[in-house]
N, C-alpha and C positions, 0 to 999 in steps of 0.2 A: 438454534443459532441461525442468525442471517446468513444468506449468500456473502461473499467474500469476507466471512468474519469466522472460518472453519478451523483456520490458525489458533485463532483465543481458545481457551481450555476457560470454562469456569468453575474455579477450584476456591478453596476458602482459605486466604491467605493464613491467617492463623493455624493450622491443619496442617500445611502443605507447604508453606514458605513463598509463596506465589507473588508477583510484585505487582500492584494495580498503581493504572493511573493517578496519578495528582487529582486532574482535573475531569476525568470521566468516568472513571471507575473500572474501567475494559482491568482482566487478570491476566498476567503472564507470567510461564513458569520459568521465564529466564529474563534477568535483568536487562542486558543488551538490547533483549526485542523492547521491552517495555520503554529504554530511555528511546530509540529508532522509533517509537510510537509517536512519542512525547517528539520530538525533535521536527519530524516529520511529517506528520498525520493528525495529530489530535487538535481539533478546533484551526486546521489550516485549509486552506485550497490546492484541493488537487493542482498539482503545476505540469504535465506531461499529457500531453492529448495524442491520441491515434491519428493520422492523418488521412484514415481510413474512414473510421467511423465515428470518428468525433468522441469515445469516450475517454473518459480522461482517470489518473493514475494518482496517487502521492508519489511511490518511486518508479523511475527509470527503470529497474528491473521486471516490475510487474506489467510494465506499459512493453518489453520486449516480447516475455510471455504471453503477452494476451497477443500481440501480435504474431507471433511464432502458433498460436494455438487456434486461432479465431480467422486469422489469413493465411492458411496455409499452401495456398494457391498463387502468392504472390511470393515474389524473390526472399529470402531469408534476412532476417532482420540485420543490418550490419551499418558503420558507421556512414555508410553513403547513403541510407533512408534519415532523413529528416524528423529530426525530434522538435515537438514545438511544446513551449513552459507555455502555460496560461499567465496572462497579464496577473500580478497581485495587484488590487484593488489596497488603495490604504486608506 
């Protein structure tokens, strides 16, 4: 598996009851994560950028933890650090 793709199990849905993508195919063993996929992430643009280093997120939470884990020498992520969404393009 790719880097930040360590989450996905790939299990065979018939076997395991597993729930894949509509549109990509990605497996997950819990329906929630899968629609949060679909919702979120699959075939979209990241929308939450680091203000640090410019990489960018689908969710707010991941863009905390990367922060919290990758700047750890800077103040704690909290609502007075500046979240920026990427423009969507239509």
């Amino acid at each position: 598996m790719s880097e930040g793709n360590w989450y996905l199990q790939q299990i065979d849905p018939d076997s395991t009851g597993g729930f894949p993508c509509d549109n990509c195919g990605k497996i997950y063993k819990h329906r929630g994560n899968m629609r949060r996929h679909m919702v979120y992430e699959c075939g979209k643009q990241a929308r939450f950028q680091c203000s640090f280093c410019d990489r960018k997120f689908h969710q707010q939470s991941n863009l905390k933890r990367h922060f919290e884990n990758k700047h750890a020498m800077l103040p704690k992520f909290s609502k007075s650090i500046t979240v920026y969404r990427t423009r969507t393009i239509s």
